[in-house]
C-alpha positions, 0 to 999 in steps of 0.5 A, spaced: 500 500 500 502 506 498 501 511 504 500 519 503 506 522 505 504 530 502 497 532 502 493 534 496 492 542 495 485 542 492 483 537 497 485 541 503 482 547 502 475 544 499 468 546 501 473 553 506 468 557 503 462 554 504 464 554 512 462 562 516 470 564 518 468 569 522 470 569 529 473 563 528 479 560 531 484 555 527 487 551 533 492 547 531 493 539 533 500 535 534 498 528 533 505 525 534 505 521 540 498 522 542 492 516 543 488 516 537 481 516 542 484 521 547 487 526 541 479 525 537 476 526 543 480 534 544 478 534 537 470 533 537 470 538 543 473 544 539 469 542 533 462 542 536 464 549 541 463 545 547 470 549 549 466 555 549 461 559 554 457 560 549 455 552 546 449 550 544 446 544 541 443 547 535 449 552 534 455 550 529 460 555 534 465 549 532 473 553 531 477 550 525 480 544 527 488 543 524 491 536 525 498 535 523 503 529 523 496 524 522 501 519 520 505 518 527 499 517 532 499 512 537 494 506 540 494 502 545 495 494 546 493 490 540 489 494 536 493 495 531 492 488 528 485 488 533 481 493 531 478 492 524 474 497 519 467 494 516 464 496 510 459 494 505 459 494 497 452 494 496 452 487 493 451 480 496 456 478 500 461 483 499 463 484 506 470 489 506 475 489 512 481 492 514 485 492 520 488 498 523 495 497 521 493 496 514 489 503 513 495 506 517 499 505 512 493 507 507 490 513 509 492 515 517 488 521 515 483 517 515 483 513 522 483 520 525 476 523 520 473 516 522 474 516 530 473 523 531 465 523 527 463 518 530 463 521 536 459 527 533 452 527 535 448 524 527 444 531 526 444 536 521 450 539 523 455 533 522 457 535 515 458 542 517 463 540 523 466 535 518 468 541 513 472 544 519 476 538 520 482 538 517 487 533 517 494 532 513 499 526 514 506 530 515 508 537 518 505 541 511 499 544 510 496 550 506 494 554 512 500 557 514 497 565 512 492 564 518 492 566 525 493 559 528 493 556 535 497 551 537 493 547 542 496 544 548 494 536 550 493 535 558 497 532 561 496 524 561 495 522 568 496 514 568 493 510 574 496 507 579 499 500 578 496 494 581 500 491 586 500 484 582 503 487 575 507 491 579 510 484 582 510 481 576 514 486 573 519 486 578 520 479 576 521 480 570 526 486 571 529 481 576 529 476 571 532 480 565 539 483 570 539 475 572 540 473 565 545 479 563 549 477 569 549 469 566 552 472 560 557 476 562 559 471 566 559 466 561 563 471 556 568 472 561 568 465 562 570 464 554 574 470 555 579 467 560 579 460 556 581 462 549 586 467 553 590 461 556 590 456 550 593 462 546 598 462 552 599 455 551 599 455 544 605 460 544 609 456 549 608 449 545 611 454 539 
């Protein structure tokens, strides 16, 4: 599969002018590093207002939305071979799928588009939100003339570490300084022999 490594110039800015930029602000979204569902939900909250005193349902107050380095966001567990995408032809048993990974390495915009419009209300203002989005897979964009604003993650907060998995991994990095000593001592061990049959070999000659 080819990937996006540019954005395409007419894509980017179709349907800018059917959308109202008056008082609009262009927030900026780095998703190098980022969860996929945590970085969508941010991106949902600015696209339908929700970050504004002035929300309303009824209202698209949504700001522009620009996300950048789509191509290096990151999931958690197994999703990358586990989490799967369905959709249908329209003929009879033309069921289509794709893994995570492979539509990573089709289209990444797209695993952002999808995650973020599926936690948009289905309304009549869907569309409209979408229009804000925008998406490229790199660090390039055609927008660099308007006023953005780099929109900061909150900090991640992990939870604790149950006392079962943080004994497990104690075990584990026990175990693996366990086996780093063995080795040295084995190549210490085969050191010290190869070093006296070579003094051997120079006393027999």
């Amino acid at each position: 599969m080819k990937m996006l490594n540019s954005f395409n110039a007419k894509r980017a800015a179709a349907g800018i002018r059917r959308i109202n930029l008056d008082g609009l602000r262009w927030r900026v979204f780095d998703a190098k590093g980022q969860i996929l569902g945590r970085l969508a939900s941010k991106i949902a909250t600015v696209v339908m207002g929700k970050d504004k005193p002035t929300y309303t349902p009824n209202r698209d107050d949504g700001d522009m939305c620009i996300v950048l380095n789509a191509k290096d966001i990151a999931v958690t567990g197994r999703k990358l071979t586990d989490k799967v995408y369905y959709w249908h032809t329209g003929y009879i048993g033309h069921l289509k799928k794709r893994v995570l990974k492979d539509q990573m390495a089709k289209d990444p915009t797209d695993v952002i588009r999808k995650a973020v419009l599926r936690m948009l209300p289905k309304n009549n203002l869907r569309d409209d939100r979408d229009r804000k989005l925008r998406i490229f897979p790199g660090s390039e964009h055609p927008f660099a003339d308007r006023p953005l604003e780099p929109y900061v993650m909150p900090p991640r907060t992990v939870r604790e570490m149950r006392p079962r998995a943080r004994r497990a991994m104690i075990r584990a990095q026990k175990k693996a300084e366990q086996q780093q000593e063995n080795a040295e001592q084995r190549q210490n061990a085969e050191d010290m022999k190869n070093g006296k049959k070579s003094e051997a070999q120079e006393e027999s000659a």
